[in-house]
N, C-alpha and C positions, 0 to 999 in steps of 0.2 A: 454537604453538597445539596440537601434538600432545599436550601434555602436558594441557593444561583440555580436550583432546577425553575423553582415556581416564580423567579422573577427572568427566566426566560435570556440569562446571560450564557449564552453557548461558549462563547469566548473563555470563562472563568471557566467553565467546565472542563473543555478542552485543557486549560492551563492544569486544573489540578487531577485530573486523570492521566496529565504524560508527569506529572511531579510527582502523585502522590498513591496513584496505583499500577501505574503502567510497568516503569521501574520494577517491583516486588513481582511482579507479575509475570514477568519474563524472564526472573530469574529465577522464582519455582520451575516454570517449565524449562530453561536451562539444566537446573540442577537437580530435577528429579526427573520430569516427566520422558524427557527425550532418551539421557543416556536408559533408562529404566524401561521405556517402552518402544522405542526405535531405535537401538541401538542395532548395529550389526557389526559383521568382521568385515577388516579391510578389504578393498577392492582384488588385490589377488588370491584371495581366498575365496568371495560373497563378492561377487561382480556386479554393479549395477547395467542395465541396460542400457542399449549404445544406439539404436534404430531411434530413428525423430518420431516417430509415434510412439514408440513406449518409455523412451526419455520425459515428451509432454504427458504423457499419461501417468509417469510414475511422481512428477513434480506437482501434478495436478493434488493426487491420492497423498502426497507428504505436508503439502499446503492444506488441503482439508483437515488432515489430524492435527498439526500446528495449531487451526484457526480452531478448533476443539478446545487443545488442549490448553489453549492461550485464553478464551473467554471464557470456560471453567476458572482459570489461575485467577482473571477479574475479577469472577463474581466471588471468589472466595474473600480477594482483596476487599471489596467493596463493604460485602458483611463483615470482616474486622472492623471496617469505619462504622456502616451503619446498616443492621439490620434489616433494616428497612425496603434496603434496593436489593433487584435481584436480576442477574442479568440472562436473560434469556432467550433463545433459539427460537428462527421464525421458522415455522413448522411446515412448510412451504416452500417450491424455490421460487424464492420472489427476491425485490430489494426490500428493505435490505435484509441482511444476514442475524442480526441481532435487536433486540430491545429491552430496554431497559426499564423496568414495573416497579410501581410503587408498593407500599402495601396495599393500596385498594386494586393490584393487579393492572393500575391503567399505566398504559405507554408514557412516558414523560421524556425518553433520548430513544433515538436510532440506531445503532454503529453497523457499517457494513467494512466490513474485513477483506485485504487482499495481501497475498502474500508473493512473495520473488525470491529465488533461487538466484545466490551471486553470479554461478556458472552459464545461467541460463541467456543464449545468445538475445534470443527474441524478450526476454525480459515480459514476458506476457500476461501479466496484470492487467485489466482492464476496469479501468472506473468509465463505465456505459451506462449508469441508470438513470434514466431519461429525467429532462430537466427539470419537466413539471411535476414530478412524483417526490422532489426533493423539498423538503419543509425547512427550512433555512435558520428555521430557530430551535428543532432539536435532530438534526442528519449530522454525524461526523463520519469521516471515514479512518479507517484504522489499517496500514501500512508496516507490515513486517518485512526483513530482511532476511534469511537464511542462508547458511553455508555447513557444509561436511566440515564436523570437526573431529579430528584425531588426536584418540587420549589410552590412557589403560585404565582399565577397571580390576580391580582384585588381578593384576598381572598381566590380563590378557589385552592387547591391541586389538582397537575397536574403533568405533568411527559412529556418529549420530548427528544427526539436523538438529544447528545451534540459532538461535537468532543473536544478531549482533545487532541490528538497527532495526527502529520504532520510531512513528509519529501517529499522531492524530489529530485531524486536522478537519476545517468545518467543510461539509461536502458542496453547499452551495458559493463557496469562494471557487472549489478547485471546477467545478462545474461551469462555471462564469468563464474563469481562464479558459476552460476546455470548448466550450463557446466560441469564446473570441479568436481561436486559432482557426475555427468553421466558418465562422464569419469572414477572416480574409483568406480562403478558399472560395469564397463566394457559393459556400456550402449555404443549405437553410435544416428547420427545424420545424416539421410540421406536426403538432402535436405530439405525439411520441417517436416519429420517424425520422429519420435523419440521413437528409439530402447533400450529394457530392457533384459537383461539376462532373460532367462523361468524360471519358478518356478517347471513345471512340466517335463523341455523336456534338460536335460544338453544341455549347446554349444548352444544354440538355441536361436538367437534374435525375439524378436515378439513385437507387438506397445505396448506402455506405454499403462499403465490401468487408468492412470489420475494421476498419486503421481508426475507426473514433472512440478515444477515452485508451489508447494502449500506453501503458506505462511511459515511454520515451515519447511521446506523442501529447501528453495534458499541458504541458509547458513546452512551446516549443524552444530551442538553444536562443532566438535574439530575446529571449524574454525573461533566460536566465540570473539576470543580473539588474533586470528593469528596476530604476526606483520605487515605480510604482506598484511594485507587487503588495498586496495584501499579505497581512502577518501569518495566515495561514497560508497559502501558496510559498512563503518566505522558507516557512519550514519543511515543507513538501521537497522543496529545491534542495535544504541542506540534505535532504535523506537522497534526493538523488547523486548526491553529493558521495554521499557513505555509500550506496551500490557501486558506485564507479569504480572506484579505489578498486576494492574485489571483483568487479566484471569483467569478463575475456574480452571485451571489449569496451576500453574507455573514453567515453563518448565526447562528455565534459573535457578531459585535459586534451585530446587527441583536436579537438575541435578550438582551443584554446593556442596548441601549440600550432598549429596551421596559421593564426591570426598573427603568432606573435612573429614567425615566419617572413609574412605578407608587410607584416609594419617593420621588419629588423628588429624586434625585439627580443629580451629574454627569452626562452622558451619559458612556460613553468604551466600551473594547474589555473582554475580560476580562479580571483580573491575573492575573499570570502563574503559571504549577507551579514 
């Protein structure tokens, strides 16, 4: 990997980190870290929380040890390949969440981590970190899936946060898309602030209310299926692809079957990128 780091190919990177360490890496924390350190008893016994503030609070605090326990599982992965890299924690809350040190300890990659909850209505992920902070030749973003899964351990029924779906993907493509969907809002972008048409005052720019960079929101649905997506936004799309399936609410085929509706056609999901 040292060699696509120092010639600056994000793309190669990207490729051999969802081939060559992502994979091992989420299946460590599949197979040890969650049932072993998050594990609990089913819901009628060990009830989770039902209130929207502590539902978002408690997905918040499960996404954090995930995003833990998942860029531990990398960096372990990485020094199997090569000693050399080491990936570690910005010590800070800032963007991004992660960096990646050489042996002379300098930055060489970015990753900033978000994670989503199948169940979670609002899907509340947000990739917001401002445009101009984004370095387009070493920022990727890193995209987990999670869901409750139900198993026995040494007999007893139990239940822990599994990931089933992973991408990573370059952060100045999905940043671009996330753009263009501001741009025809006739939103703008003023250094790091990020302007929305008023709802209440015509002609009147005022700061985003929070709806910029929200999971359901980077790609809006006419864009789903655009030719011209970029090969990372392409794959961005297949993961939102994989939350759907699993979400209380399926945005993708629900949105698909309405069209097919409207023209007489089939029902079915969307085809495939």
């Amino acid at each position: 990997m040292g060699d696509l780091l120092k010639a600056g190919r994000v793309a190669a990177v990207r490729d051999y980190l969802l081939s060559e360490i992502l994979p091992d890496a989420v299946d460590r924390v599949n197979k040890d870290f969650s049932p072993g350190r998050l594990v609990k008893l089913p819901r009628t016994l060990e009830p989770l929380p039902t209130a929207q503030r502590e539902l978002s609070s408690y997905r918040t605090r499960i996404g954090t040890m995930l995003e833990y326990a998942l860029s531990t599982a990398i960096d372990n992965a990485l020094r199997d390949k090569d000693a050399a890299f080491r990936l570690c924690f910005v010590s800070y809350h800032d963007y991004p969440d992660f960096v990646l040190r050489d042996a002379d300890y300098l930055v060489v990659l970015r990753i900033e981590m978000k994670s989503v909850e199948s169940q979670s209505d609002e899907q509340a992920a947000r990739f917001d970190a401002p445009t101009a902070r984004i370095d387009p030749k070493r920022d990727l973003v890193l995209f987990v899936a999670w869901e409750w899964k139900e198993t026995k351990i040494e007999g007893v029924d139990v239940e822990y946060p599994h990931i089933y779906a992973q991408v990573i993907v370059e952060a100045s493509d999905l940043a671009k898309e996330r753009d263009r969907r501001l741009s025809g809002l006739r939103g703008e972008i003023r250094g790091e602030e990020v302007l929305v048409p008023s709802t209440k005052q015509g002609g009147k720019l005022v700061p985003d209310p929070g709806n910029y960079g929200k999971f359901w929101r980077i790609v809006p649905p006419e864009r789903w299926n655009a030719i011209d997506l970029s090969e990372p936004v392409r794959l961005f799309v297949e993961f939102l692809r994989q939350v759907d399936q699993k979400a209380l609410r399926t945005r993708m085929e629900r949105r698909t079957t309405k069209k097919d509706r409207k023209s007489g056609g089939k029902q079915g999901t969307l085809p495939p990128t």
